[in-house]
N, C-alpha and C positions, 0 to 999 in steps of 0.2 A: 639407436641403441642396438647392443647387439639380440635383445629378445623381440625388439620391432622388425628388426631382420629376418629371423628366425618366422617368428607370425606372417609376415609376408611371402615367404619362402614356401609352410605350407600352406597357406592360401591357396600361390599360383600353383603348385604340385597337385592337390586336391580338391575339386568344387563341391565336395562333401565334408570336406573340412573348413571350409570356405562357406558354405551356408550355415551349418553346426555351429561356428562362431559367430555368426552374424547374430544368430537365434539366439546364445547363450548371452553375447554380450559383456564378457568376465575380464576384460582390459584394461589397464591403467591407461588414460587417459594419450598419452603419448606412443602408447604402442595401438592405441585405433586410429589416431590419425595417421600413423604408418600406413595402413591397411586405407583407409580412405582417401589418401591421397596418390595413394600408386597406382601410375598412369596403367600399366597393364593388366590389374584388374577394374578398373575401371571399364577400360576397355572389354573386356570381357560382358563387364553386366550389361555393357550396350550392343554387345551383338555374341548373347551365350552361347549359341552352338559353330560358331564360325571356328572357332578351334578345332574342333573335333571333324568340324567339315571340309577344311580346303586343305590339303598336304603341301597346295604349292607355296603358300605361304612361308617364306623365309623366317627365318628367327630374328630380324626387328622390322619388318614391313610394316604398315601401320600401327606402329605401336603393339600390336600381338608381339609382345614376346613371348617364345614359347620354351624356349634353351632357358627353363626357369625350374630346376628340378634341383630339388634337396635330398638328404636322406641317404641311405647308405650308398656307398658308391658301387656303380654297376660291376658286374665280373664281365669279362672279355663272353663268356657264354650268356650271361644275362642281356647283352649288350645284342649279341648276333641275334637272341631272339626276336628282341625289340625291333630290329631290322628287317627281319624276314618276317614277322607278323604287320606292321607298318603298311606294306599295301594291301594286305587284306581285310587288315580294318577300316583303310578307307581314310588314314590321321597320316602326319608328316610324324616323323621317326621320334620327334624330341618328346613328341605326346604319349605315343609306344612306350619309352622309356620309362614315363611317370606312372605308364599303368603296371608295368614291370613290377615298379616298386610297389604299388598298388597291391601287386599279386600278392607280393612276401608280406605283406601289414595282412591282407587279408586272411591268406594260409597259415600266417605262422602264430598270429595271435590265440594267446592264450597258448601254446603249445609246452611242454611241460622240459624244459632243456632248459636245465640251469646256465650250463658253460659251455658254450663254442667256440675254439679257435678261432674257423676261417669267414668267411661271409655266408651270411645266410641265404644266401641266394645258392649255397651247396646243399640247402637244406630240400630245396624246388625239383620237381620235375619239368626241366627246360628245353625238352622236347616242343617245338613247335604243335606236332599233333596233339600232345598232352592239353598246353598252356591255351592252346587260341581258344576254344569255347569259354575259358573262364574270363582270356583278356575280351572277348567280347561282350561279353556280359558284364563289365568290368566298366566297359564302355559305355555301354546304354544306362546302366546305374549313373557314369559321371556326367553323362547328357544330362539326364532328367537334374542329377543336384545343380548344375549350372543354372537350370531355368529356377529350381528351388531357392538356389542364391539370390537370385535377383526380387522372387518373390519377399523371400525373407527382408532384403535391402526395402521392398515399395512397402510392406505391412509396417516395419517399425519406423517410417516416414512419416505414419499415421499414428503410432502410439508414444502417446507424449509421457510413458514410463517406463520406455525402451530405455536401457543408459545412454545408446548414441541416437538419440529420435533427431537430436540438430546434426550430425555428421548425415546419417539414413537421409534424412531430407533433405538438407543441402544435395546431397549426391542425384537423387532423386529428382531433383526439380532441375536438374542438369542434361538428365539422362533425358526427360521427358520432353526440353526445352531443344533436344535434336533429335529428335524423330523418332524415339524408343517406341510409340505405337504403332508406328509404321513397320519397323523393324520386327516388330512381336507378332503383323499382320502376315508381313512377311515370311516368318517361320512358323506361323498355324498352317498359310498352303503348302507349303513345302509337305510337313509332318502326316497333312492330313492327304494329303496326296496317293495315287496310286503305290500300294507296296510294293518293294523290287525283293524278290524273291531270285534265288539261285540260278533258277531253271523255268523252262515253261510249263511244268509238272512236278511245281516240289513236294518231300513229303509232308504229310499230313502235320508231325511234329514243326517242320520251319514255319507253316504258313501262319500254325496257332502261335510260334513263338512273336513271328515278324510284326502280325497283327495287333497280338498283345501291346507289343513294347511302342507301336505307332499310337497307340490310345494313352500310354502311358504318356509319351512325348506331348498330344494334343491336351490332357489335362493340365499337363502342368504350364502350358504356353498359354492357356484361358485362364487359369489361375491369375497368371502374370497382366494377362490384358484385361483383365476384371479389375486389380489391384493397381492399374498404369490410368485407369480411370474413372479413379476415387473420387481426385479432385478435380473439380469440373473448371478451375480457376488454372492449374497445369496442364490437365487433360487438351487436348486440341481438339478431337472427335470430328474431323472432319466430314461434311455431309455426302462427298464420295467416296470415306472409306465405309459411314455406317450403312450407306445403300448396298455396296459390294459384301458384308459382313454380310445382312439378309440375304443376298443372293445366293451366298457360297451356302450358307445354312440349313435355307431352304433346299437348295440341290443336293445337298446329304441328309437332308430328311432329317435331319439332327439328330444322326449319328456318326457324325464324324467320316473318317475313314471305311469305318464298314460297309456300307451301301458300296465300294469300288472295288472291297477284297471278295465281296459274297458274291459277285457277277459270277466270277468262275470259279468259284468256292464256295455253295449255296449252304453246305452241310454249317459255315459259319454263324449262322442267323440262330441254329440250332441248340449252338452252346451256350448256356445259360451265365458262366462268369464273360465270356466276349458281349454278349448283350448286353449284359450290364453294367460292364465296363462302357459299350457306345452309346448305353440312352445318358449314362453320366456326363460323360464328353454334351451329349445334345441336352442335357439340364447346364451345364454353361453355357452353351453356345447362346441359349435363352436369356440366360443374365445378363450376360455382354452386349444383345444387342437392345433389353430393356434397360439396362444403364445409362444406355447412349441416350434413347428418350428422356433423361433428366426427369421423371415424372414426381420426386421427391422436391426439386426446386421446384421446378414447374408451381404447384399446390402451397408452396409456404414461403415462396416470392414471389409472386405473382408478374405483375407488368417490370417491374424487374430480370427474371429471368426467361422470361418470354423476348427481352430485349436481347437478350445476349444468347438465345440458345443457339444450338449449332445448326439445327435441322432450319428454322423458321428464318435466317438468313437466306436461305437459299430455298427458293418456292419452286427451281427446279428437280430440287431433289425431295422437295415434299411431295410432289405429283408423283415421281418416279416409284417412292416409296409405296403410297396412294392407292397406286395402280398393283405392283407386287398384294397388298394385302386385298383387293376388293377384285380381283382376280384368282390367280394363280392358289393361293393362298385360304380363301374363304373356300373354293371347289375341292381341295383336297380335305378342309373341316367338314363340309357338308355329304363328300363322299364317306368317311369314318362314321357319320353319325346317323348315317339314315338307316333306320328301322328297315324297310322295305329292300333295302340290298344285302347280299351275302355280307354278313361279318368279316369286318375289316382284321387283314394279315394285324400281328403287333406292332410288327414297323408301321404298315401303315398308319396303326391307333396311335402310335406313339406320334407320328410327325403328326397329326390331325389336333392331337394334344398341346402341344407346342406353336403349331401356327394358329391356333384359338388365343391359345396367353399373348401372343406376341400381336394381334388382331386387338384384344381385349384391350391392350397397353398400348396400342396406336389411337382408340377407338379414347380412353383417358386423356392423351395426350390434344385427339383434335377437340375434347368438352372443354379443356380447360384455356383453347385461343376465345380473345374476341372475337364476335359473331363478324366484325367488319374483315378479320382476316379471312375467315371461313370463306 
């Protein structure tokens, strides 16, 4: 139909119209399955920021389409912006486009003009210099809703009063059934990864922006891997992704990216909304890798779910684990906590804090095997 067109149309144009919907749910029944059977946001939900990240990608290479743009049609000057901003954001041109339009939904809403002739895009300041701080900002907003998308799609997978909870799920148990955690593991290191800053002396303002918006990005990809392993009967959890999860964790002291930007940026550790933006990153980082311990089956199915867990398959990656916590792990808890040493930095307390819970929940996890596994 032509309004299932239309709803798909902006979908692919917007991942914040694209999650908004998902959340809202307000469909006739045939214009959702529009929306959940089309192949290229599909595609999307299993691999969210690939759009935004590879320019080389052509307009139908694996299924990314990306020449999927609705809404007013560009002006020949809207058009050259799109172009000339394009490699500096680091997207292939057809994405530029949509944030184009982006820009004019943005600026122009609400704006008090009853009647305009020509396109509103005459309405813009389309100055490259002008435009690119907003189209980039423009950008990391449509990052994060893409991961938001997808969360939105794994939560009403699980709420069986969602109106699409059988489309959500169906898509879900799809997404999951090829490698969507691997994928999500995938774009935590990437996000959480060293920031790439301008210069090797940016200022002060880039570094708070770049840092920001990478925590921003790490929340909501933990969100996503929290919510991709709900269900433990989907979930895969693999015993060498969950040991690599502790590892990466542990080495960010959970928090995230920070511990990599404050090396050469110490004044970072200092501000009080980036701290607290990274101990939140490191209060998921926590959940994620005690979810992986199943410790909820564990205790209320007992020789059942001890049959099928993921870890206790594999006794190589129980030792592995083992050794992380009754090492590495417990010396960093016992340096935070001892009375007799200079009081521990807050990062430090903070990770002391976190590798205690995570100790705590492995220390759960080995009461509840038979003594013969022990």
């Amino acid at each position: 139909s032509a309004a299932g067109s239309d709803l798909v149309q902006n979908c692919r144009r917007s991942a914040g119209y694209f999650r908004s919907w998902l959340e809202r749910g307000s469909s006739s029944p045939a214009e959702a399955d529009s929306v959940f059977t089309d192949t290229t946001l599909s595609s999307r939900l299993a691999a969210p920021l690939q759009r935004f990240e590879d320019p080389g990608v052509s307009a139908t290479s694996g299924g990314l389409s990306l020449a999927t743009s609705s809404g007013p049609e560009l002006t020949s000057a809207a058009r050259a912006l799109a172009e000339k901003a394009a490699p500096l954001l680091g997207v292939a041109r057809e994405v530029a486009e949509d944030l184009v339009r982006l820009l004019a939904d943005d600026r122009l809403s609400g704006l008090p003009v009853l009647h305009h002739d020509g396109s509103v895009y005459d309405l813009l300041d389309l100055r490259l210099e002008a435009a690119q701080p907003m189209l980039s900002n423009l950008l990391h907003v449509e990052r994060c809703e893409a991961l938001q998308a997808l969360a939105a799609l794994l939560r009403g997978a699980h709420d069986d009063s969602h109106p699409f909870a059988a489309q959500c799920r169906e898509l879900a148990q799809k997404l999951l059934s090829e490698g969507l955690e691997e994928q999500l593991w995938h774009v935590y290191k990437q996000v959480s990864g060293s920031p790439a800053f301008s210069s090797a002396a940016p200022e002060h303002s880039e570094v708070e922006t770049v840092v920001r918006q990478s925590l921003d990005l790490q929340l909501c990809v933990l969100e996503c891997l929290l919510l991709s392993g709900y269900d433990s009967q989907l979930s895969r959890n693999e015993p060498d992704q969950i040991c690599r999860m502790a590892d990466l964790f542990y080495r960010q002291r959970f928090l995230g990216s920070l511990p990599r930007a404050a090396h050469h940026h110490h004044w970072l550790l200092g501000e009080p909304e980036i701290s607290a933006q990274a101990q939140c990153v490191g209060d998921l980082c926590l959940t994620v890798l005690l979810e992986r311990f199943a410790l909820e089956e564990l205790l209320s199915q007992g020789q059942l779910a001890i049959s099928r867990h993921p870890l206790l398959v594999s006794p190589q990656h129980m030792q592995q684990l083992h050794r992380f916590f009754t090492r590495e792990w417990l010396e960093i808890c016992e340096h935070a906590a001892d009375p007799q040493k200079v009081k521990a930095a807050p990062a430090a307390a903070h990770c002391g804090r976190h590798c205690s819970l995570a100790i705590l929940g492995w220390a759960s996890l080995l009461a509840n095997l038979p003594a013969s596994y022990r």
